[in-house]
N, C-alpha and C positions, 0 to 999 in steps of 0.2 A: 648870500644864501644860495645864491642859482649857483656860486661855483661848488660850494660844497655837496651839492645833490650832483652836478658834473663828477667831480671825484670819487664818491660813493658809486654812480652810477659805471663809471672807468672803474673801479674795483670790483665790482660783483660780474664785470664782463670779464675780468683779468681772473679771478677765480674759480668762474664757470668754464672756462679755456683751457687752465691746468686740469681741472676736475677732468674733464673731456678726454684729452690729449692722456693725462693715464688712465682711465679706461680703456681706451683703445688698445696701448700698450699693455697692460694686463691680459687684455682678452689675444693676443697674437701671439704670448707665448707659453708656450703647454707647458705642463709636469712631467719630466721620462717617467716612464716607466718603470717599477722596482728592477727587474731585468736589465734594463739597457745600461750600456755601458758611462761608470761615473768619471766624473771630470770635465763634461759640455755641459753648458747654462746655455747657450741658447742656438742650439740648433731643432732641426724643422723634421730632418726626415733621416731614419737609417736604412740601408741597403741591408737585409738578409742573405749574402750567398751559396747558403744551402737549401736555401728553398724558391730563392730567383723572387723574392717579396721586398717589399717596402713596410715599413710603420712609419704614419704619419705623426707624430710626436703632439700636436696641435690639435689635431682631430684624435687622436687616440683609436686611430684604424691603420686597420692591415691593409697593404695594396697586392695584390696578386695575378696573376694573368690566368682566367678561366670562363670557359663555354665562348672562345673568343674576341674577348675583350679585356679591359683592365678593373677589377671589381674593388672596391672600397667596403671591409668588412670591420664590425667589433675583435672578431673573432678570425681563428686561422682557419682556412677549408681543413674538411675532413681527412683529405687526405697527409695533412701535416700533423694528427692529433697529438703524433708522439714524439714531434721537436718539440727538444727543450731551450726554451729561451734563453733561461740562465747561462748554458755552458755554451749554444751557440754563438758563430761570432757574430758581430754588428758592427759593419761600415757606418761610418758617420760620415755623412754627408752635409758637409760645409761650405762648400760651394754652391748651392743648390737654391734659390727659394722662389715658388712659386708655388702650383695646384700640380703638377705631374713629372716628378721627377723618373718617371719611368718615360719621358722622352729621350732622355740615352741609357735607358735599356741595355743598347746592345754594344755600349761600352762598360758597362758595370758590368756585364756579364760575361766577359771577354777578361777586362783588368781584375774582377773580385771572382773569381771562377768558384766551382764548390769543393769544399772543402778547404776556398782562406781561409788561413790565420796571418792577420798580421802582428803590431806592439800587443803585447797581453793584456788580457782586458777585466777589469772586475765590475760585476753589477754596482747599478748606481745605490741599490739596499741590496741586502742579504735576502738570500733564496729565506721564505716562512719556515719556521722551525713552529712543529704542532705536535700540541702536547698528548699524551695516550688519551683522551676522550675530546680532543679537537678534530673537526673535519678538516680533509685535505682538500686540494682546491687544483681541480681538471688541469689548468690551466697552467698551475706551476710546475707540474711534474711529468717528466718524460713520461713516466708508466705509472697507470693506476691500475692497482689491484686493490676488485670487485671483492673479493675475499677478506682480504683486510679490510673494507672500507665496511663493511657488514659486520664486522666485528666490532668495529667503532660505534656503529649505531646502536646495536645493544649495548656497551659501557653507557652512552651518551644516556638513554631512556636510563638508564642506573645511576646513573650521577641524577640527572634531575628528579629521581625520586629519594635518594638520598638528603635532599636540599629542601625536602617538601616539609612545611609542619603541621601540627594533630590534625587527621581527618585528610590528610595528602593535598593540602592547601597551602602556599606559596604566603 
């Protein structure tokens, strides 16, 4: 009896362990981003050379160099609003893994200068395709236009009342 509670007991240690062990490994490695370039499963970080940034793949932030420092954002500063990810290129950095791959910097900036291109690069998905009463999304498109986008919101209120039944109730 006492060995069988032993090996029951060696089992649920042996399965709490794997259970652990990938977690861990799940949470360490990110999702690219639809943008980034496809064919890396698991890298950490890419170098942007026209904008002298980083995307941390893992954390799903921007790195960038502003108001003297290195900042870690969701988002790209203001002054980038109108790169496009898409067509931009991305350095994959594969040699690289820790918290601050912008320690050689000033070799990525020297070797990837702006306006690299190196092997041709295709996103890991397809840029969003949105349909005439879909909104667009800041964030995908080099240029937005205010005008068009104001045109959409009025189809958009027209579609949804289109969809409404007796008395304009869903």
């Amino acid at each position: 009896m006492k060995t069988i509670k032993l090996a029951i007991a060696g089992l649920f240690l042996m399965i709490a362990n794997a259970t652990q062990a990938q977690v861990s490994v799940n949470v360490n490695i990110g999702t690219p981003p639809a943008w980034g370039p496809a064919g890396y499963t698991e890298m950490e970080y890419y170098y942007l050379p026209d904008i002298e940034a980083y995307y941390d793949v893992r954390a799903a932030q921007f790195i960038y160099f502003g108001r003297g420092k290195w900042v870690r954002t969701t988002y790209l500063p203001r002054q980038y609003r109108n790169y496009d990810l898409y067509s931009g290129y991305k350095v994959v950095l594969t040699d690289y893994h820790g918290r601050t791959p912008y320690t050689y910097f000033d070799r990525h900036k020297v070797k990837y200068y702006r306006g690299y291109h190196g092997a041709p690069q295709r996103p890991y998905k397809a840029r969003p395709v949105y349909g005439y009463s879909e909104r667009r999304d800041r964030r995908d498109y080099k240029h937005y236009d205010k005008k068009h986008h104001h045109k959409h919101d009025k189809h958009d209120r027209h579609d949804r009342d289109d969809h409404r039944g007796p008395g304009g109730r869903r």
